[in-house]
C-alpha positions as CSV (number, residue, x, y, z in Angstrom):
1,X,204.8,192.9,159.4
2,X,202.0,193.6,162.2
3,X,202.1,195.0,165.4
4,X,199.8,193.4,168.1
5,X,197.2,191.2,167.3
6,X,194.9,192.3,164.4
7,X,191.2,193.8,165.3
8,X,188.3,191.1,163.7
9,X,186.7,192.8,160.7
10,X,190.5,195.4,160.2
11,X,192.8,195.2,157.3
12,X,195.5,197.1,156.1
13,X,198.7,196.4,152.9
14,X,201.5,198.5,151.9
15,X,204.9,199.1,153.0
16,X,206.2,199.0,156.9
17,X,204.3,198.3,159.8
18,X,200.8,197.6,160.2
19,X,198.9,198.3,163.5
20,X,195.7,195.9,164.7
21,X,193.1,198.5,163.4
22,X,195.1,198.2,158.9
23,X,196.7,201.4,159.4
24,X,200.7,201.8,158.4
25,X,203.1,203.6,160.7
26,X,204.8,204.7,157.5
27,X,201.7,206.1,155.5
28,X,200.7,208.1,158.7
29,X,204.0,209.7,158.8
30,X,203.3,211.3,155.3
31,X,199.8,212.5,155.9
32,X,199.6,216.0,156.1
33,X,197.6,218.0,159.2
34,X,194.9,219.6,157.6
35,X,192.7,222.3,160.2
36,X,192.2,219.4,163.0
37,X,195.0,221.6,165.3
38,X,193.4,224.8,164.5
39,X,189.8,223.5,165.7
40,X,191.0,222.0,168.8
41,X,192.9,225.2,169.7
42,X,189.9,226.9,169.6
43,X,187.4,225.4,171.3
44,X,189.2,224.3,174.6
45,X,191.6,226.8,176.8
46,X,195.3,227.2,176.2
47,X,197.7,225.4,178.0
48,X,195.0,222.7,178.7
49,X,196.1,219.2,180.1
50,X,195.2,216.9,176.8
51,X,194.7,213.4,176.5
52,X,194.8,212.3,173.1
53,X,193.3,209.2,172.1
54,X,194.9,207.4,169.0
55,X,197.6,209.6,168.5
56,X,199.3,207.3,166.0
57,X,202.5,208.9,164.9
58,X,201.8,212.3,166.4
59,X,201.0,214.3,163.2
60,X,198.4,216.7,165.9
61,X,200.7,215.6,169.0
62,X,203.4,217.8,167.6
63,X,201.8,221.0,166.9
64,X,199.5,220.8,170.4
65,X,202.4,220.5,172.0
66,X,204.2,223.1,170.5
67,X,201.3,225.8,171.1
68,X,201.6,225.0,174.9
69,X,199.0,221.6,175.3
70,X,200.3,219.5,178.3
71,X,199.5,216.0,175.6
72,X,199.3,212.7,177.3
73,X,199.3,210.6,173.9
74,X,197.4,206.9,173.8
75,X,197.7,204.6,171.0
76,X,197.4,200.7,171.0
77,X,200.6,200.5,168.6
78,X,203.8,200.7,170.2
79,X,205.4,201.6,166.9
80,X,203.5,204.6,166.5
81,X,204.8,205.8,170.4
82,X,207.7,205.5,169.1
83,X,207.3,208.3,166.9
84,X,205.6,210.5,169.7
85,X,207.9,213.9,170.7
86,X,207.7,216.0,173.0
87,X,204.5,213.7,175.1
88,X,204.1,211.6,177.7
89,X,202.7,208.1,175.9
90,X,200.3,205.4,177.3
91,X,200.2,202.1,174.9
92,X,196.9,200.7,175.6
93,X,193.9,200.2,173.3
94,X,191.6,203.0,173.8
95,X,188.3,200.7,175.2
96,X,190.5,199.6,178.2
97,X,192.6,202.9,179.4
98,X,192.2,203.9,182.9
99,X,195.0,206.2,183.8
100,X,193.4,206.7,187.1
101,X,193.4,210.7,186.5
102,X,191.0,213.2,185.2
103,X,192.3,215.8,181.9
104,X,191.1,219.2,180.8
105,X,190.5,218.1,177.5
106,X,189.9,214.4,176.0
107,X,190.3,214.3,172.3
108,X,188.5,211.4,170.3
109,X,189.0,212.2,166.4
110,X,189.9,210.3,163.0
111,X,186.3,209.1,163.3
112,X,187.1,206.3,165.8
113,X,183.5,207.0,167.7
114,X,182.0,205.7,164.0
115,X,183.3,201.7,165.4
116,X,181.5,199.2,163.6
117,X,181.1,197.2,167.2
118,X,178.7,198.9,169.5
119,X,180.5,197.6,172.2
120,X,183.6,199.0,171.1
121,X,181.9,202.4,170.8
122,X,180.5,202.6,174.2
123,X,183.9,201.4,175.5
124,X,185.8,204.4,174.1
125,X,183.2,206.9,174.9
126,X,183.2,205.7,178.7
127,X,187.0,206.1,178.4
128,X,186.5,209.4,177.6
129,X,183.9,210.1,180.3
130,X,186.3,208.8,182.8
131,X,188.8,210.5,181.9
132,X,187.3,214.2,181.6
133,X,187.5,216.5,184.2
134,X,184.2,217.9,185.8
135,X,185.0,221.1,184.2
136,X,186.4,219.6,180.9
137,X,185.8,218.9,177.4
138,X,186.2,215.8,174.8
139,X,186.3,216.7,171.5
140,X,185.1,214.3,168.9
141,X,185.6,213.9,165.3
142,X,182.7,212.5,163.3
143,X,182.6,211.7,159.8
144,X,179.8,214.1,157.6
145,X,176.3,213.1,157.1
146,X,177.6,212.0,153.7
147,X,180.6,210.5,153.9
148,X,179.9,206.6,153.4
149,X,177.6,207.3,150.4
150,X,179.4,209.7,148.6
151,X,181.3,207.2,147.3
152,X,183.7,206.4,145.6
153,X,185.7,210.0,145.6
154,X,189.1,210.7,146.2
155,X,191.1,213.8,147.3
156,X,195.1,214.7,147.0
157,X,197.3,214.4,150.0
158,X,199.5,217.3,150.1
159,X,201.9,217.4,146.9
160,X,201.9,214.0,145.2
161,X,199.9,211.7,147.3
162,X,196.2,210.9,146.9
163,X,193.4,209.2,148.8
164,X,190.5,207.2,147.6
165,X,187.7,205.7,149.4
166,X,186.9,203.3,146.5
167,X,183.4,201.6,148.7
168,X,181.3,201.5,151.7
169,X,179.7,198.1,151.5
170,X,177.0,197.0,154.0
171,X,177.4,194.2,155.9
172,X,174.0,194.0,158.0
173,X,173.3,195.7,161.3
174,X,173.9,199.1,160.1
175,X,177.9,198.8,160.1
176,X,179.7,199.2,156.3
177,X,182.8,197.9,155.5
178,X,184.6,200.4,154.4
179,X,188.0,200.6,151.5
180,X,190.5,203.4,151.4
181,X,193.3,203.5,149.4
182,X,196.5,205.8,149.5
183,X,198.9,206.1,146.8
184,X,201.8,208.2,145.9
185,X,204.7,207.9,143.4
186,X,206.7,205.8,144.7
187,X,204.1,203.2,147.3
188,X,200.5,202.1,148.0
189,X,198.2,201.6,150.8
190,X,194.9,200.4,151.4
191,X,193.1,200.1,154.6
192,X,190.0,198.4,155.5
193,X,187.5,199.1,158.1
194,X,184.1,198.3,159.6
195,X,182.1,201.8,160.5
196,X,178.8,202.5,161.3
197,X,177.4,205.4,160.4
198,X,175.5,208.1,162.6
199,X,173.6,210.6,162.0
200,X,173.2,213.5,165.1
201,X,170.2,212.1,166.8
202,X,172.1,208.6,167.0
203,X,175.3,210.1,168.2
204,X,174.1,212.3,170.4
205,X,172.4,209.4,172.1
206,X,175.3,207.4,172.2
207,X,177.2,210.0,174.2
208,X,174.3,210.5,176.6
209,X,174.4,206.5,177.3
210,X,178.0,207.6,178.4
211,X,177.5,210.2,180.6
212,X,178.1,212.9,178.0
213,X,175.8,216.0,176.5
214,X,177.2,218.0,173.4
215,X,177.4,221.4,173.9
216,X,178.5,223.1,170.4
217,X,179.2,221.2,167.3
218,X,182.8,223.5,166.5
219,X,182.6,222.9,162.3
220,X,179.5,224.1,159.7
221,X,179.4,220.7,158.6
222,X,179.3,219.0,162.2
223,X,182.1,217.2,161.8
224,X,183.8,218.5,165.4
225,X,181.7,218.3,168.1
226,X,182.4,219.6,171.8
227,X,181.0,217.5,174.6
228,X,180.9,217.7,178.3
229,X,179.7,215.5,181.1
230,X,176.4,215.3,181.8
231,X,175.7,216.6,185.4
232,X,174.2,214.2,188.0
């Protein structure tokens, strides 16, 4: 079962629902939050207006909202709104939002920015731009310098799940086609995904080309960074 048409190059299997971009509504209900909340909370001011991008099934919606974020949640896959509390919701892919209004904060993570088509990439990060506030903030989550060759390695999800990326195969023009599986006692998931990989130098360029300059990478291993328009 699919929702919307899928994205070229995106795969997912397992149970339930599965959104254009191979990712299944009920697998994202079970993954646990890890620090993402506590980051985010940290790094912008409380009771900031907060548009988050790819919200899926709202595993950070919930807890923003409940310490007092005013969350506008986006996500191309109406079956993930439908498990959004406690948010307004905006079903639109990312590239082509225009809300026509301007946020405090503008959150970017689960390593979209790392899209394997550049202009995909420049599409989101211009959402974000037009989005921000003068004043504001978009927080972006990047994978680590060594995540697509470190590989494969696998970690546990909460009690009795466990995630794998099993390979990160090139596929020319710097963009890896990247497999993930999920598995836990009683299902399996796998996901697959183009990604390009970027070190800082390339993705701090890529937010300049959008009208944004990092101001504070938020995590020791650079994996949060804090960005803000670039003034004219």
């Amino acid at each position: 079962m699919t929702t919307g048409e899928r994205r070229e190059g995106y795969d997912g299997t397992g149970p339930g629902a599965i959104t254009p971009d191979g990712c299944a509504v009920e697998l994202y209900e079970r993954l646990p939050i890890r620090d993402e909340v506590e980051v985010i909370a940290g790094a912008v001011p409380p009771g900031a207006s907060l548009l988050e991008l790819g919200c899926g099934v709202g595993r950070m919606t919930r807890p923003l909202v409940e310490r007092g974020f005013r969350v506008t949640a986006v996500d191309e896959s109406e079956q993930m709104l439908e498990r959004i509390r406690g948010a307004r919701t905006a079903l639109s892919p990312i590239e082509r939002l225009d809300l026509g209004e301007r946020f405090d904060v503008v959150l970017l993570a689960s390593f979209l920015v790392h899209a394997g088509s550049l202009a995909v990439r420049r599409g989101l990060l211009e959402t974000c731009r037009r989005h921000v506030a003068p004043d504001g903030c978009v927080l972006i989550q990047r994978e680590g310098e060594d995540w697509q060759t470190n590989v494969p390695r696998e970690r546990a999800l909460g009690e009795n799940g466990l995630v794998r990326v099993e390979s990160a195969t090139p596929l020319g023009n710097g963009v890896n086609r990247v497999h993930v599986v999920y598995e836990f006692p009683d299902a399996r998931w796998t996901q697959t995904f183009p990604s390009r990989p970027m070190d800082r130098p390339e993705f701090e360029r890529s937010l300049a080309e959008a009208g944004l300059t990092v101001d504070t990478y938020l995590t020791e291993d650079g994996s949060w960074a804090r960005a803000r328009p670039t003034a004219a």
